[in-house]
N, C-alpha and C positions, 0 to 999 in steps of 0.2 A: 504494500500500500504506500502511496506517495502521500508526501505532505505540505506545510509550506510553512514557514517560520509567522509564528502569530507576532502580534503586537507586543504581546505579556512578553514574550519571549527575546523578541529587539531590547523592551524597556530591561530586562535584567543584562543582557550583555552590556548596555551600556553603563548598567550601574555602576558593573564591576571594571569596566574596563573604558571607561567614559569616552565609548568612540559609539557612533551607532553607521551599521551598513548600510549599504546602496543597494535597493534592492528595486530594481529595472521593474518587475510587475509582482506586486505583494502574493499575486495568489498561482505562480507560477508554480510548480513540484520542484523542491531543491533536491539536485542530485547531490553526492560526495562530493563532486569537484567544485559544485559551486559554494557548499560549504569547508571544503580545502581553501580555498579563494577567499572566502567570508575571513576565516583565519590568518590567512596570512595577511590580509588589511586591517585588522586588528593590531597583531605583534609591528605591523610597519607605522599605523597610526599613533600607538602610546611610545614604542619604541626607536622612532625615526632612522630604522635598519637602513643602510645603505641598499640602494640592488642592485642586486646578482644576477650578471647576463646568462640566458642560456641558448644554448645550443640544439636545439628541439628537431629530431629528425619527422617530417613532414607527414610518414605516415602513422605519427604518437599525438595527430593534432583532430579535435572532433571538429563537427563544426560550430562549436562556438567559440574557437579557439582556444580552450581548454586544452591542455597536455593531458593526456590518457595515463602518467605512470606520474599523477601526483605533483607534475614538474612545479606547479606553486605551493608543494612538498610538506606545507603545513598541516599535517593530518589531523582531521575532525578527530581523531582519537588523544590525539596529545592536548587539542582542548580541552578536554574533556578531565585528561588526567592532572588536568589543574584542580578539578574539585576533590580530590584527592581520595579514589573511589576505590578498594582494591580489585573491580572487577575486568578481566581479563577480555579488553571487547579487539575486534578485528575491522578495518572498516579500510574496503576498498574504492578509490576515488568513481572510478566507473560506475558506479552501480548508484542508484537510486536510495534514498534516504528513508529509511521506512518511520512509520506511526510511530513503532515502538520505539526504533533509537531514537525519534524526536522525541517522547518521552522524559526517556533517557536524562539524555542529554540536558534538559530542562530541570529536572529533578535535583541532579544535580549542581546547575547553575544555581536553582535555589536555596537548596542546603550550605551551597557556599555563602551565600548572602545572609545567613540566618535567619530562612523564612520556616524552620521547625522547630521541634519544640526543645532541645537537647540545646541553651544557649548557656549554661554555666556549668563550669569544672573547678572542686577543687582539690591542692594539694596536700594533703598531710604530711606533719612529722610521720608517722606510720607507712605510708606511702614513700618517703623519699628512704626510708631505713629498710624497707623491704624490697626497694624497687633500683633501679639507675634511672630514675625519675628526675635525682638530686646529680648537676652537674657546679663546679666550684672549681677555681685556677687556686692554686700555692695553700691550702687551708688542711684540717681533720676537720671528721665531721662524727658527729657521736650522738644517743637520746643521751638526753641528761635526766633526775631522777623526775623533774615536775613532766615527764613525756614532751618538752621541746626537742627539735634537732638544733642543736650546737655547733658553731662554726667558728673556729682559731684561727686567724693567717697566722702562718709560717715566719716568724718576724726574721730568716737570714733570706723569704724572698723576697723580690721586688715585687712591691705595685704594678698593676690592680689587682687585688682581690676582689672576689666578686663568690655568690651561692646564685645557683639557679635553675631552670626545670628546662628540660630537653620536649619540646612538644610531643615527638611520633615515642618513647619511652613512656613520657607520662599519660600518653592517648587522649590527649586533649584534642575533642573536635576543633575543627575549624572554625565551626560558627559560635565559637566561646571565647576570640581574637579582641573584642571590641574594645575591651577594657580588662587591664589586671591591678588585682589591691594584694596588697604582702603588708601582714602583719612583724612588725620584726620589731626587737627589742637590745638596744644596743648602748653601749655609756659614750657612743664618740658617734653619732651621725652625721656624718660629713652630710654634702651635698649630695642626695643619691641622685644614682644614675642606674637607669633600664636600658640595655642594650639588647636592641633584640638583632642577630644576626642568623647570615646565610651562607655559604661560600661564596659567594659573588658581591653580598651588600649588608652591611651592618646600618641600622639605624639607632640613634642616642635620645633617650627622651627621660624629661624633667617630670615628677611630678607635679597633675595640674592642682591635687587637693594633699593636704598632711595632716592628721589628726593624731590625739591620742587618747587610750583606753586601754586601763586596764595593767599600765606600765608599758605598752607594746606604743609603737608607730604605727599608724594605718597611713601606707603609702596608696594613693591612687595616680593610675597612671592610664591615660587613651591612645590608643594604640591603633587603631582599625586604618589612620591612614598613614602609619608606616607599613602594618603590614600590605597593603595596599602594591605601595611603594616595591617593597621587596620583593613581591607577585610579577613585576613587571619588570624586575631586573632581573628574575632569575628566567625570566620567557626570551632566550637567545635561538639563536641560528647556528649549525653547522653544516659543514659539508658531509654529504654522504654520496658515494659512489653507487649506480647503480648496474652491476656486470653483466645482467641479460640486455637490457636497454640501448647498452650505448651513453645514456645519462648520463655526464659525471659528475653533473653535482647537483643538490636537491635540498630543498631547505629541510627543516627537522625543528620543530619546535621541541623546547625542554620545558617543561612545565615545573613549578614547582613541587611536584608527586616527586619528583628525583634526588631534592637534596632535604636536611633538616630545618627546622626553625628553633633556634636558643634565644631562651629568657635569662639573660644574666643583671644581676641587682649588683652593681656596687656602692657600697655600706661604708665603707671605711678612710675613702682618701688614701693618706702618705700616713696613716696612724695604725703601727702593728700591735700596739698594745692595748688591744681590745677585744670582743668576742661577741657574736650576735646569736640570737635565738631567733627563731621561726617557728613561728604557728601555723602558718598555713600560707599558700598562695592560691589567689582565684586567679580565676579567667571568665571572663563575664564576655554576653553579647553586645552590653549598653552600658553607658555610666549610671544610669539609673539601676540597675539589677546589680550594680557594683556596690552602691553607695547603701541599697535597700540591706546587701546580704549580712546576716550576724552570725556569727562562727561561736559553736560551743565546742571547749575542750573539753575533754573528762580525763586528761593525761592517762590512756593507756596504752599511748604507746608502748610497744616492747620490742628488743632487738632481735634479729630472726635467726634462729637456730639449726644448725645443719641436722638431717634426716640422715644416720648412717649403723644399717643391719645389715646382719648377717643373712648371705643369700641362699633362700633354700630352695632343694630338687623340686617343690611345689612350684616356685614362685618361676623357677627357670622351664620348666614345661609349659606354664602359663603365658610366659613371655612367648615360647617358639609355637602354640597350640594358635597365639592372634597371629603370629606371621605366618604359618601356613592357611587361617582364615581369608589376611590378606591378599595372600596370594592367590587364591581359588576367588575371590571376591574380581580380581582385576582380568584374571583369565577369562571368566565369564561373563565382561559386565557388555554391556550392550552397545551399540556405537553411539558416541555422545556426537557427532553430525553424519546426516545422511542427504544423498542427493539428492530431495528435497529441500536442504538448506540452502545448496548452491542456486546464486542468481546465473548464472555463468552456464558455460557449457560444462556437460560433465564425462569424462570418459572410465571406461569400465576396462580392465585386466582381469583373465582366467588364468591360471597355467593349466585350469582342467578341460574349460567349455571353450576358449579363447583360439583366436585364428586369426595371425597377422594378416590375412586377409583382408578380415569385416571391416567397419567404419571404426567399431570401438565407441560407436555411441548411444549403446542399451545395453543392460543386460542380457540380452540375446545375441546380441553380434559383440561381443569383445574380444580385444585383442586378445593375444599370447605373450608377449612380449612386453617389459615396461619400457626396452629400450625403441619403443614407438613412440615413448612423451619426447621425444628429443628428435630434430634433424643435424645434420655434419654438410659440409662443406669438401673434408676430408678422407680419403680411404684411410690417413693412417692417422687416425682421430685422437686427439687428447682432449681433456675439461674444455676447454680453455674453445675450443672450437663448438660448442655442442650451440644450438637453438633450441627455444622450447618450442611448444605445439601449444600448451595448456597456457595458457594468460590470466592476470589477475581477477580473481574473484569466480575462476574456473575450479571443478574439481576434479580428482583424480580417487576412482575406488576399485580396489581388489577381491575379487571373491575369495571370502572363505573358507581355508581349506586349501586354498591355493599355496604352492612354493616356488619363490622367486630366488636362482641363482643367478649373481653379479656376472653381466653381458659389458657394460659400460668400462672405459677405461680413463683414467689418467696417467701422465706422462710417467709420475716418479711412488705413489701412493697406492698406488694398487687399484683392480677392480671394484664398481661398485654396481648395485640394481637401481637404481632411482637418483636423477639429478634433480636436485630440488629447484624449483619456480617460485620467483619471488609472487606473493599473493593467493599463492595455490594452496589448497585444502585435499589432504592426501586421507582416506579412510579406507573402512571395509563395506563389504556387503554382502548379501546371500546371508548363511545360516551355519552353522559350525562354530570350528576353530577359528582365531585368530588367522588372519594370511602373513607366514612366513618370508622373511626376505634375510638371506644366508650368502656366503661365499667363502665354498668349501671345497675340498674332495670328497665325496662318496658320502651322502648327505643321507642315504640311505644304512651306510656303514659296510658298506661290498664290498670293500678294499681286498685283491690277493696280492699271497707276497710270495717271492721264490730264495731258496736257500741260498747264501754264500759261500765262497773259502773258507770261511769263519765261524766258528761252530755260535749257534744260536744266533749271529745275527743274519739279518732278515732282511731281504729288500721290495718296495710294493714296485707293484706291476706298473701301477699308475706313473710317467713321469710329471714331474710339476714344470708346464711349457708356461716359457714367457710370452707374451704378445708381442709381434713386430713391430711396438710402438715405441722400446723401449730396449737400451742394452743395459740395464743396471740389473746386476743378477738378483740382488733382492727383492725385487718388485714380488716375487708370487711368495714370498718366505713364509713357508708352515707357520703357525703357531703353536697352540696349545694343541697336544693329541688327543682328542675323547674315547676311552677306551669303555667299551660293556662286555662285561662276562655273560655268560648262558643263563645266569640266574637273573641278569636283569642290572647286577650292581654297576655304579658308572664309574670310573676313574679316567688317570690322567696319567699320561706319558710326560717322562722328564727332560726337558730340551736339554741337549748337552749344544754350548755355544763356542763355535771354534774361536782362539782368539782374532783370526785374519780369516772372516767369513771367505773373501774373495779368493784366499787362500785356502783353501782348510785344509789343507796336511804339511802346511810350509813348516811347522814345529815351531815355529818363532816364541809361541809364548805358551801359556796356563789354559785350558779352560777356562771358564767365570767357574767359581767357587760357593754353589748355594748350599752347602751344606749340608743336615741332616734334613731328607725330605721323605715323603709320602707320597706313593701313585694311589692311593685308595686300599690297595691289594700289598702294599709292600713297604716295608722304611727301611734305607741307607742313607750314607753318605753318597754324594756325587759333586765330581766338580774338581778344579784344582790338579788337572794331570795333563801329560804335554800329548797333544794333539799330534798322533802324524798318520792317524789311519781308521779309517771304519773298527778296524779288531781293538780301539779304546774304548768300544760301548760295552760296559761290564755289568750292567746292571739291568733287571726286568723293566722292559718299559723304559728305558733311557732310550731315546731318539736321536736321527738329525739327519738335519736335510741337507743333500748337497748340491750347493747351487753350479756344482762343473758340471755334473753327468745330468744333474736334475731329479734327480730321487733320492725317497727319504728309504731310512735306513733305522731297523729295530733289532734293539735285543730282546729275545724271547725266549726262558727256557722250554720251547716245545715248538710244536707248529702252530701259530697264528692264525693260521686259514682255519684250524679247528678247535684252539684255546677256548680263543673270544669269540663273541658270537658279532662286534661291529666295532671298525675302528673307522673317524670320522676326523677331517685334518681341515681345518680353521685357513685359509688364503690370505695373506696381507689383504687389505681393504674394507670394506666397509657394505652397510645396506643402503643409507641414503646419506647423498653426499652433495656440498655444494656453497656458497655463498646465498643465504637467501633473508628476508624478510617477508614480515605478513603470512605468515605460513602456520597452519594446522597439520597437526601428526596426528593420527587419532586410531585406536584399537590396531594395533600393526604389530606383529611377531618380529624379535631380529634373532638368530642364533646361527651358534657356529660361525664367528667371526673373525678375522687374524688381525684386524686393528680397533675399528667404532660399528656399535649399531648404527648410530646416525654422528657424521663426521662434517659439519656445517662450520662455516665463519664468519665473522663479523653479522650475525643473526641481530637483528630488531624486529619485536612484537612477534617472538617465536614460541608456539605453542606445541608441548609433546602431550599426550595424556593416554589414559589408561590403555599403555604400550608396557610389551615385556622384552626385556633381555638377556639371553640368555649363553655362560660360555664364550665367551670374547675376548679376544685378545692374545699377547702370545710373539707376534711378528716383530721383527726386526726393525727398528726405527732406524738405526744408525750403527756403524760400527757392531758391537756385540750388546747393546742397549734396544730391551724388549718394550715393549707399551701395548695397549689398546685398554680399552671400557665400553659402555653402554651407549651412553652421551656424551659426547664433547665438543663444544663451540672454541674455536680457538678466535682469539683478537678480541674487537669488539663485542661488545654485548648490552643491549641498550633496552629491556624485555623479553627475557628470558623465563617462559612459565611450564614448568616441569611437575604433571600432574595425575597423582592416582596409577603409577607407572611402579615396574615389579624388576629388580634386575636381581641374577643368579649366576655367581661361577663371572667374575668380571677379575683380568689381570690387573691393573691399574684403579681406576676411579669408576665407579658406577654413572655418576652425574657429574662433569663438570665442566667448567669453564674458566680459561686461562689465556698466557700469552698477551703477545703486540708484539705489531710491526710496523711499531712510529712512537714517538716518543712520547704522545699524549693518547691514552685510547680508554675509550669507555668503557666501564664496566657496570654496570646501574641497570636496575628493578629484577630483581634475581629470586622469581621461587621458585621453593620444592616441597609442596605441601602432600601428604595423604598417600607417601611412596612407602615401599619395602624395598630395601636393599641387603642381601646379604655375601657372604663369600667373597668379597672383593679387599683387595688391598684399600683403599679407600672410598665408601658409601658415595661423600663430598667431595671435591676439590676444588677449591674458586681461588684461583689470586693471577695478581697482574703483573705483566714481567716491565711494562712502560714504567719510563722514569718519573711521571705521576703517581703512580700505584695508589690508585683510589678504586675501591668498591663501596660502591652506596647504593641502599636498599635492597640490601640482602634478607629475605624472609624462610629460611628453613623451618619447618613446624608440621607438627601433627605426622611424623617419620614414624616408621619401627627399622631400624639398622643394626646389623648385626655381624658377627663373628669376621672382623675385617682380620686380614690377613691368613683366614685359614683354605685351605683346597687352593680354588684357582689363585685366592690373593696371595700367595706364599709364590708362585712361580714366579715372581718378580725378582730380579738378581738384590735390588736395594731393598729388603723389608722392611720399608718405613710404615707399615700399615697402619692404621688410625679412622677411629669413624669420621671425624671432620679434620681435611689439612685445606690452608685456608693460610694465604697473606703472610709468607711466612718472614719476605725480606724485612731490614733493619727501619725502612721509612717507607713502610706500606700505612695509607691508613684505608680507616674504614669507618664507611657513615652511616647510622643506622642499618648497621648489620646487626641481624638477630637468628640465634640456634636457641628454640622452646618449643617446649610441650612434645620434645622426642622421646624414643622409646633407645636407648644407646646398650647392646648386652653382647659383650666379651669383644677383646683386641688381642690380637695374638704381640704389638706393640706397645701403645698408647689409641687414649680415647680422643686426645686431640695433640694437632701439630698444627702448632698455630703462634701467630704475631700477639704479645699480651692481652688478653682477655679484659672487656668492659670492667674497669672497679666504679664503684659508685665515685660519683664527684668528677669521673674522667667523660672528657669529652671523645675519645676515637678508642677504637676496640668493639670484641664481637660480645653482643650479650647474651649472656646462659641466663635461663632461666625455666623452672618448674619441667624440668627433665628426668627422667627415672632412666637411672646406671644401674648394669650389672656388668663388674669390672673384678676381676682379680686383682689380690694385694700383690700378686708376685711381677705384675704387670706396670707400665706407668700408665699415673691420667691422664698428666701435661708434659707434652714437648715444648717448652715457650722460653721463655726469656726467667729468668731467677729472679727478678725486680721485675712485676705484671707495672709500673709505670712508669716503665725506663726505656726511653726509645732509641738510647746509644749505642746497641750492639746487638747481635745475631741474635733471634729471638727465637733459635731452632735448637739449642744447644743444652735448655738445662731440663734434668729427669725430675719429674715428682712423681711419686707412687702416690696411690690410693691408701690413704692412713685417715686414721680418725682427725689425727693433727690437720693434714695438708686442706683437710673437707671444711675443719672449723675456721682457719685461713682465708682461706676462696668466702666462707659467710660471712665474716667480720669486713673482707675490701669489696664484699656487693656483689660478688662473683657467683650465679647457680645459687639464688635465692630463690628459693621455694620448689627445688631439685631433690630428689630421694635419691640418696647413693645403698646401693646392694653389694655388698664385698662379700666373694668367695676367697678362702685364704687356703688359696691351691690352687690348681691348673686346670682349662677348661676341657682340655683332651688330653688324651695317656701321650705320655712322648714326650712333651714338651720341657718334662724336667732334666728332660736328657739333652736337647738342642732344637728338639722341629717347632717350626715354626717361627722361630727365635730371630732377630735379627742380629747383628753382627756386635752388637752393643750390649746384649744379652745374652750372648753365646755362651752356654756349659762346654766342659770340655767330653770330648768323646774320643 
């Protein structure tokens, strides 16, 4: 249904942003583009933006001259995300504006104006002692015994001191901006000052009224038109590249949804010899709902006390009885878009009913093939050449049941089945399972092998051919081996890594050296011997592929063709792969993988949801240095929503996102709500390698994550396993990043590898809170820094165990307030007290 921008609707844009638009005929239908356009003479009207020529190739032009791919790049979505909404919307310029986003949209507009009923917040001492609500530069902060919080500057630091509330911590709505009153009681009240800033704009404001009562100050202070102000500095333009297009550069509005807003109160002047109490701080919509409000204390506050039991066989079955819930819950759940949602055309894939023949545009006639979404130019094709078929706001859906192996190629990365389109919407259909997308060998498990010179080992039939695209012998590099016995058990073959892959009998050096390991069926040592021939595979299940002849090579004590009943071999590459934005992933299987389920970059407004991953990982990055995982967006990341998604058996990271290749690169709006991740070296991994290293609005929550580093996350040569690693360099920061309300149970390392952790009063750091651990004592919790608010040195280096001590610690600096810690005082699997698992820092001797 079309609509058309009412009057109500003009008068609130302008309220907020005191421009109002041009609108040619009031009762016209706005599409996207004209409300992209509406947007971007907004941020050009309050923000007097210079512009930006573009370069528009003739057939991306409609006929109202409108650009087709957004080219006045302000998306109705980023407007939007100024009202600051968590919900996750898609909005392609092409397409028509419906009833409901008009809605939307509106609702919002009014909510930010304070046209509901939610217009007062306040803060307590109780709140600022339980919470990282309370932020403060050079000071302690403590309940004292009447239940105030109490605030000392530091008298060897410099001025300003300052106590104050971090909005998106304390959850203060928006429309409670208008006015703030702080109660504080102090013997030296200088001149106060409320500073409310942003990263891009600080504003200074006096109070307009000063009372007193009670022994306290009542500070009031009006605020609504700095925040105003600050609304419209932080609404900037960037360049973004667009790689299907041709586009290269496109405006990008940043709303303020992307960074914080701080209330800091300075109290004190150049006067260290003083000390303030706080009763409370509001946030009002009006100065009258300010002036009206009267605050009862009943001093009881209390300071919050760490949760730390012993973990029993009940409590840990109940933990793993919701993650196999979870996971049967995400396997079956039903598609959250169907092609019925798409405005767009939609095309359908079978590997069962499909025939590169058909159209591909019904479920009766669908292709075979995914490598139909894409044209080349080239017979000897790389990324970098492909076109799409599918355009924004098209979909793309797979039957059910269906399995897709990697057809597609890049030059240096390996095979993949699906190049992603920016604005496209990829799902399932029909009835069944999940549709697979894998890039393996023998995906069924067929694999024969014939004997060698060499008693027990084994060679498969299969060789592993590169494609003519490419002379880098790694490109097709096995990963991980999935091994099933006859009864059904699954294990894992142990990559033996030459030191000079390119070489591999040159003798020059060591194997890598992983120590005491497990294939499922089996524990030794392996690793650490000089390479100069196939007859050094001495162990069950030890492998290796050799990229001269092209076949992989096993030790078996028996015949293999009739041991095991399926061996199944993981390909460098990936399922879907590509640079894209605007994009839905929705109900889609990856497994058997030798790098990424989905291997995407520089992603904005990038949505995965209840998708599994399974077995990933394995291949050769570089040198004798293995990787893959589930998800990974490398570079930018500008919305990033990771959701109701299941990974299993992951070498590397289940979720994550990293890298840059530039010196400034974004990393902002990052969830991962409602997933199971287990088996992997790390559940998490988010940090930035750009010389900015900022992540901001990081949302991890409502997770169940588990046993990182054990099976497939232990095949990683560096066992740095950990449920969350996360920002680890020395000047990384982080803005409202937040890890709560997770389910975190056993590290074969640590439970986090991480940049110092949110202390109350600190303004950067990631914040714990109301999480349930179950962690062994013999294990550490924290990989971080030894001073959690020291930002001078490597913050990867110091161990804490899991102790009664280190828990009461973390409660007292704000750290994983309102967090149940479960401590097993022993090992989560038999072996470990011997070496497996262990990283090299923990290593027993054997």
């Amino acid at each position: 249904m079309n609509t058309v921008l009412s009057t109500e609707f003009i008068a609130t844009l302008e309220e907020i942003f005191g421009y109002k638009p041009k609108i040619r005929d009031p009762k016209r239908p706005v599409t996207r583009q004209v409300a992209a356009r509406l947007a971007a003479e907004f941020v050009d009207g309050f923000c007097r933006l210079p512009s930006i020529p573009f370069e528009v190739p003739r057939d991306h032009i409609d006929k109202d001259g409108i650009a087709k791919e957004n080219i006045y790049g302000v998306e109705l979505m980023s407007l939007m995300g100024v009202m600051q909404d968590d919900q996750k919307n898609r909005f392609f310029p092409v397409e028509l504006l419906s009833q409901e986003d008009a809605n939307v949209m509106y609702a919002r507009l009014a909510k930010f104006v304070g046209q509901n009923d939610c217009d007062s917040f306040v803060v307590t001492p109780q709140q600022m002692i339980s919470s990282s609500a309370a932020v403060y530069s050079n000071m302690t902060s403590s309940l004292n015994p009447e239940g105030m919080m109490e605030f000392t500057p530091y008298p060897t630091h410099t001025p300003p001191w300052y106590v104050g509330v971090e909005q998106r911590a304390a959850g203060i709505p928006s429309t409670a901006l208008g006015c703030v009153r702080i109660a504080v009681n102090t013997m030296s009240l200088c001149t106060p000052v409320l500073k409310i800033s942003s990263p891009v704009m600080t504003e200074c404001i006096y109070p307009y009224s000063t009372k007193q009562a009670d022994g306290f100050y009542e500070l009031f202070f009006d605020t609504k038109d700095a925040i105003r102000r600050i609304i419209r500095a932080n609404l900037t333009v960037n360049p973004y590249e667009s790689y299907d297009t041709g586009i290269l550069r496109e405006l990008h509005l940043k709303s303020l949804n992307t960074r914080y807003l701080r209330f800091g109160f300075e109290l004190f002047g150049s006067n260290a010899n003083v000390f303030a109490e706080v009763k409370y701080v509001g946030f009002f919509a009006q100065r009258e709902s300010a002036e009206a409000y009267n605050h009862k204390h009943d001093g009881s506050a209390t300071a919050p006390t760490a949760s730390y039991t012993p973990a029993t066989d009940e409590l840990i079955k109940r933990i793993d009885k919701r993650i196999l819930a979870k996971k049967k819950e995400i396997f079956s759940t039903a598609s959250g878009v169907t092609p019925e949602d798409s405005e767009g055309t939609c095309y359908y894939i079978s590997s069962i009913h499909g025939d590169d023949a058909n159209d591909g545009l019904s479920p009766q006639t669908p292709w075979r093939s995914p490598a139909k979404l894409v044209v080349t130019n080239n017979a000897m094709d790389s990324y970098s050449t492909y076109r799409h078929v599918p355009k924004p706001g098209d979909g793309v859906f797979f039957e059910r049941g269906s399995v897709f192996n990697a057809e597609l190629k890049t030059r240096y990365t390996g095979n993949f089945v699906v190049n992603v389109a920016d604005g496209v919407t990829y799902g399932a259909y029909g009835k069944g399972q999940k549709p697979v997308f894998t890039n393996c060998l023998h995906y069924d498990g067929d694999a024969t092998w014939s004997p060698t010179e060499h008693p027990n080992i084994w060679r498969m039939d299969t060789p592993v051919d590169l494609p003519p695209t490419t002379d880098y012998s790694g490109y097709s590099d096995v990963g991980n081996m999935v091994v099933i016995d006859h009864s059904g058990k699954v294990g894992y073959g142990i990559k033996v890594l030459a030191p000079t892959p390119e070489e591999p009998f040159s003798g020059k050096g060591l194997t890598e050296d992983i120590g005491l390991v497990t294939t499922g069926f089996d524990t030794y040592v392996s690793g650490n011997i000089k390479f100069d021939g196939i007859h050094c595979l001495k162990n069950e299940l030890e492998y290796f592929h050799n990229w001269a002849d092209k076949h992989i090579y096993v030790y078996c004590n028996g015949d293999p063709n009739t041991k095991y009943a399926k061996f199944i071999f993981p390909k460098r590459g990936a399922g879907f792969y590509g640079h894209a934005k605007n994009v839905m992933i929705d109900n889609l299987s990856f497994r058997y993988i030798g790098a990424f389920g989905i291997s995407v970059s520089d992603v904005k407004n990038f949505t995965v949801q209840h998708c599994t991953f399974e077995c990933i990982g394995g291949s050769i990055q570089g040198g004798s240095t293995i990787y893959g995982g589930g998800f990974q967006n490398w570079c930018d990341c500008d919305g990033l929503y990771i959701h109701h998604c299941y990974a299993d058996q992951s070498l590397d990271a289940s979720f994550s996102t990293q890298g840059a290749s530039r010196d400034t690169s974004v990393m902002n709006d990052i969830v991962i709500d409602d997933c199971a991740a287990i088996y992997s070296n790390s559940p998490v991994e988010i940090w930035n390698y750009a010389s900015n290293k900022v992540i901001s609005n990081m949302n991890v929550t409502g997770n169940l994550f588990g046993y990182a580093g054990y099976h497939f996350g232990n095949r990683k040569i560096l066992k740095d396993a950990c449920i969350l690693q996360l920002g680890i360099s020395p000047d990384q920061v982080l803005e409202n990043a937040a890890f709560h309300g997770n389910v975190a149970i056993f590290s074969s390392s640590s439970c986090y590898w991480a940049r110092p952790l949110l202390c109350r009063g600190d303004t950067n750091g990631t914040l714990l809170k109301n999480n349930i651990y179950v962690l062994s004592t013999k294990k550490m919790h924290l990989i971080t820094a030894k001073d959690p608010r020291n930002d001078n040195f490597d913050r990867s280096r110091y161990y804490s165990p899991l102790t009664a001590e280190n828990v009461d610690k973390l409660t007292a600096l704000g750290i994983d307030v309102g967090s149940q810690f479960y401590y097993l005082d022993g090992y989560a699997f038999a072996g470990e007290e011997d070496g497996l698992y262990l990283p090299p820092y923990m290593k027993r001797p054997f």
